[in-house]
C-alpha positions in Angstrom: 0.0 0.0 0.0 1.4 3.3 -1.1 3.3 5.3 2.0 1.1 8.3 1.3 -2.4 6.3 1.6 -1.0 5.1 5.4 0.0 8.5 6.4 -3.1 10.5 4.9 -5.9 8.1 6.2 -6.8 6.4 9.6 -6.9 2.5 10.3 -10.9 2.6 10.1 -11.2 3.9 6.8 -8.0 1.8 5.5 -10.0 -1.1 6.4 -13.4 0.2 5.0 -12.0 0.9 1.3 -10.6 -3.0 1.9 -13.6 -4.5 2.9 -15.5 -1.9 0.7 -13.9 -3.3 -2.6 -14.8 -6.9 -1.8 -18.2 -6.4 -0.3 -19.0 -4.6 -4.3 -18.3 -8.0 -5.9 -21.0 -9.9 -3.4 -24.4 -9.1 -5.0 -25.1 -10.4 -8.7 -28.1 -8.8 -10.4 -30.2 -10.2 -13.2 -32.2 -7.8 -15.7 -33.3 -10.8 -17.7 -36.7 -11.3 -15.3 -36.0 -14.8 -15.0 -34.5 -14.4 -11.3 -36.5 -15.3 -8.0 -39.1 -13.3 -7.1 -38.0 -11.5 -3.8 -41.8 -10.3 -2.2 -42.1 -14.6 -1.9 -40.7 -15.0 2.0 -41.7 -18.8 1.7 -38.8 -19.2 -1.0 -36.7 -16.8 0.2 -36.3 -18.8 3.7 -36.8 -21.9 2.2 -33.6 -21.1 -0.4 -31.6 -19.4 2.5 -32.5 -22.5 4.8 -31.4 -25.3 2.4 -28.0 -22.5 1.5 -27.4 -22.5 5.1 -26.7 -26.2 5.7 -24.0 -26.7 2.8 -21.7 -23.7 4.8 -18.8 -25.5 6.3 -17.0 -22.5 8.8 -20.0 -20.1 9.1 -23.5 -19.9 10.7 -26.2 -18.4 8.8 -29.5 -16.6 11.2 -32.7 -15.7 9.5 -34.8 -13.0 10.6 -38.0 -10.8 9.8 -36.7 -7.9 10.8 -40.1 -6.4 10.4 -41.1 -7.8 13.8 -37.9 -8.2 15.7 -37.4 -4.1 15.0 -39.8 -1.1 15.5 -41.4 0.4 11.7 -39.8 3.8 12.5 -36.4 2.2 12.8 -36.4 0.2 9.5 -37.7 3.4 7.7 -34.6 4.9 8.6 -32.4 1.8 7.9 -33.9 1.6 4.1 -34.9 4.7 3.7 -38.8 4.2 2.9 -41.4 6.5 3.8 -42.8 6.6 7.1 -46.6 5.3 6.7 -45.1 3.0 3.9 -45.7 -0.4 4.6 -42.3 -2.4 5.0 -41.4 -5.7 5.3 -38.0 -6.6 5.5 -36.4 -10.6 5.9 -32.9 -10.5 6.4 -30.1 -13.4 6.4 -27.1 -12.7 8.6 -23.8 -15.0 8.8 -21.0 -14.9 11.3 -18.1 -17.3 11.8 -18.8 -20.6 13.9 -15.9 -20.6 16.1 -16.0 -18.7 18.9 -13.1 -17.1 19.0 -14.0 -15.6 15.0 -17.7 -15.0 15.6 -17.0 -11.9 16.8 -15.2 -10.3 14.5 -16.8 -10.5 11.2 -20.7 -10.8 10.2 -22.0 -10.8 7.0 -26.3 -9.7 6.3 -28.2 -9.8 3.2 -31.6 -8.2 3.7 -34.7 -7.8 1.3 -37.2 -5.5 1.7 -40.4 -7.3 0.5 -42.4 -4.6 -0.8 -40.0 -2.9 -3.0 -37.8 -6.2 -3.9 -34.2 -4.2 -3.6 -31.7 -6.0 -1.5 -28.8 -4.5 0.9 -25.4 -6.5 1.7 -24.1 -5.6 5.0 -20.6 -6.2 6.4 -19.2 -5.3 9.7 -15.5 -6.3 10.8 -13.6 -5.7 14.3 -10.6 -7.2 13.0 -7.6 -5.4 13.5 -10.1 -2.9 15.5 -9.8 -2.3 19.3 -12.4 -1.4 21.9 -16.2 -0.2 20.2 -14.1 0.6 16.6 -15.5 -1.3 14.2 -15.9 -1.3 10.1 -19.1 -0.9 8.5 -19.5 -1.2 4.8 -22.8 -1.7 2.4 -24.0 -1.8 -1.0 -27.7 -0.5 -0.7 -30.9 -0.5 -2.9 -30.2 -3.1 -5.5 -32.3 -4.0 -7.7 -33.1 -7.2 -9.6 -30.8 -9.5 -7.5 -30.1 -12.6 -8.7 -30.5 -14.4 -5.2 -28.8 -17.9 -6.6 -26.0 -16.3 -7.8 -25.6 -13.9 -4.8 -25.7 -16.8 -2.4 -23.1 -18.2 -4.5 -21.1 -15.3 -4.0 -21.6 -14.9 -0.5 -20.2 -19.1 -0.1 -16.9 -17.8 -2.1 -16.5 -15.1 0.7 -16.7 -17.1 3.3 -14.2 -19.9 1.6 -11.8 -16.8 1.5 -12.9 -15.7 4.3 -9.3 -15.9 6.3 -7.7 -15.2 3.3 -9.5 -12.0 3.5 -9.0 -11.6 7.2 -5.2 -12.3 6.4 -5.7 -8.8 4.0 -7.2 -7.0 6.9 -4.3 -7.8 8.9 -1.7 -7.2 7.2 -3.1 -3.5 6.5 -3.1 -3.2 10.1 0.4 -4.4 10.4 1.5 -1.8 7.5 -0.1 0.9 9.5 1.5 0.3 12.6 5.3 0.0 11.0 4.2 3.2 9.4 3.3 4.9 12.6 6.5 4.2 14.3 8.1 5.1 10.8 6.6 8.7 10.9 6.7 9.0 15.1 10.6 8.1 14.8 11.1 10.7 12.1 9.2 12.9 14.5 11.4 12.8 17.4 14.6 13.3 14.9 12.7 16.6 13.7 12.1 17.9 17.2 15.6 16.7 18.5 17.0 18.7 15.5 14.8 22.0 16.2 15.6 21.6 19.9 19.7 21.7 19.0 20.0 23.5 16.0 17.7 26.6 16.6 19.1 27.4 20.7 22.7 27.0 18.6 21.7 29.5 16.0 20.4 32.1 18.3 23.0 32.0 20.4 25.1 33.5 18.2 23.0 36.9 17.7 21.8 39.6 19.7 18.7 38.3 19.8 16.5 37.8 23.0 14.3 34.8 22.1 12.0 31.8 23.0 11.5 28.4 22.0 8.5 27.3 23.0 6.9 23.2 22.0 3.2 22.7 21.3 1.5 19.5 21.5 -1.6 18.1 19.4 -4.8 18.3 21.2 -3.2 20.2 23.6 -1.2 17.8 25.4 2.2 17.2 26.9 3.2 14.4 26.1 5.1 12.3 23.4 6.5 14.4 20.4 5.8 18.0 20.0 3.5 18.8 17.1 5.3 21.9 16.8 7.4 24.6 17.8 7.3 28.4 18.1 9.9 30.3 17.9 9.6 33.9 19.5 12.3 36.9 19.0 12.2 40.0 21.0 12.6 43.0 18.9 12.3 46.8 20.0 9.5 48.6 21.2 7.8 45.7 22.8 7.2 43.7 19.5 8.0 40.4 18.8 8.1 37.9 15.7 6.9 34.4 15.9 7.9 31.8 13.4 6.1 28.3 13.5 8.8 25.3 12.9 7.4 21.8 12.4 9.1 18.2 10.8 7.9 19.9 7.4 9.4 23.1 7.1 12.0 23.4 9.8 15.0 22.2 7.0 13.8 25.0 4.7 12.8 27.8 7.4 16.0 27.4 10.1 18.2 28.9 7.7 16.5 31.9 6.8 15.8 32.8 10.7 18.1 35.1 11.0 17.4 36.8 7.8 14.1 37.2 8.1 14.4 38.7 11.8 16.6 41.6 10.4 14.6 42.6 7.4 11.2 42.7 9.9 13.3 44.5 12.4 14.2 47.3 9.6 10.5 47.3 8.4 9.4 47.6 12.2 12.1 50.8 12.1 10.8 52.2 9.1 6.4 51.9 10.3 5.8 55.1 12.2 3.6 53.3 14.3 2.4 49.7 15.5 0.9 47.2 12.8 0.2 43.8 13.0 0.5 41.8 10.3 -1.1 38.6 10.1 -2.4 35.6 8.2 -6.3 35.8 6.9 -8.8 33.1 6.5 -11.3 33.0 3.6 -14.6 34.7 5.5 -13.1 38.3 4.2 -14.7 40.1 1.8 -11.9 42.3 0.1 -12.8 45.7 -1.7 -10.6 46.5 -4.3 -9.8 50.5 -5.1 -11.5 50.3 -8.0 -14.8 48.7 -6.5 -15.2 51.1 -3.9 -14.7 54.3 -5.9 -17.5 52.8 -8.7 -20.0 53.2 -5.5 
């Protein structure tokens, strides 16, 4: 998996675009008109029943979820209308072994009156505490509920082949983690000698000050401020992180003189500072048109 990908996204949604890509490939539709007709229950339980006992590794429940849930909840889990009468039969499977069943379930649900399908997957495998993945394909029309049971048998054949995916994405982003926290504390080690040796050598009263993420005080600084005293009671901050602090520690010095002599040359105080985007600027122009 690409270095970037690791750094940019979190372990959840790693796992979601994983199990997201192999969940797609589950349902089969069929726009002939020859497949099953989805509003009959009696065959749907009846085909799920006899599917059921050929699964080797997992357990397969059945449900009518329009009597185990309350109407106002299924509305909002398939979207219907409330008033709209809904009747929804759902087949969930989960591995047999203790130790698995757990961490993975699989559901394919109908709803009755409209005939779409959903396929449902949540995973807590490489996942800690009440993290969990949850991934879906929604609304599908025209499944073709042989061939989508057939599909759903090949996942769970693969199914530790796909758990052996899982985990080694979870594996990647932990080396990565310590990859990028290691390269941290070289960055702050480096800010912490270089800069105190640098501005030791001027004039210059100054302060180095550390800033954590989510204002804490522990581990590796997020980033540093730098502060220099210049006359009159003003001061110049510069923000030094693992990303600029090779380009920016340079130019410190620099910088400090040619704001000094700007500071020298203002006739009074200004602060200049950095803008967001909620500014609405006037140009010249504009303003003598009014």
């Amino acid at each position: 998996m690409p270095a970037k990908k690791l750094q940019n996204k979190n372990l959840v949604e790693l796992l979601e675009e994983y199990w997201r890509e192999i969940v797609k490939g589950i349902p089969k539709t069929d726009d002939s008109g020859s497949a099953t007709n989805l509003k009959d229950a009696n065959t749907l339980i009846y085909k799920w029943k006899s599917f059921s006992r050929t699964l080797d590794d997992f357990s397969c429940e059945i449900t009518n979820l329009s009597k185990a849930n309350s109407s106002k909840l299924l509305h909002t889990l398939f979207r219907s209308k409330v008033g709209q009468k809904i009747s929804v039969v759902q087949m969930k499977l989960s591995p047999k072994t203790v130790r698995e069943r757990g961490k993975i379930n699989i559901s394919l649900t109908i709803n009755q009156e409209t005939g779409k399908a959903n396929v449902f997957l949540n995973s807590k495998i490489g996942l800690q505490w009440h993290n969990f993945t949850h991934v879906s394909v929604e609304n599908i029309p025209n499944l073709d509920i042989d061939g989508t049971l057939e599909n759903i048998r090949a996942f769970t054949e693969k199914y530790r082949e796909y758990k052996e995916g899982a985990e080694k994405i979870v594996e990647q982003k932990k080396l990565e983690m310590e990859k990028q926290r290691k390269l941290a504390e070289m960055a702050s080690k480096s800010i912490e000698t270089i800069v105190p040796q640098l501005m030791a050598q001027t004039g210059y009263e100054w302060n180095l000050e550390s800033e954590y993420k989510n204002f804490g005080t522990g581990g590796v600084p997020g980033r540093y401020i730098l502060r220099i005293k210049m006359k009159k009671r003003r001061m110049i901050e510069i923000t030094l992180n693992r990303n600029n602090f090779t380009n920016k520690i340079p130019e410190i010095l620099n910088v400090a003189k040619q704001i000094e002599q700007l500071l020298e040359q203002a006739p009074y105080a200004v602060n200049i500072v950095n803008y967001g985007t909620d500014i609405r600027w006037i140009k010249g122009t504009e303003y003598e048109k009014k």
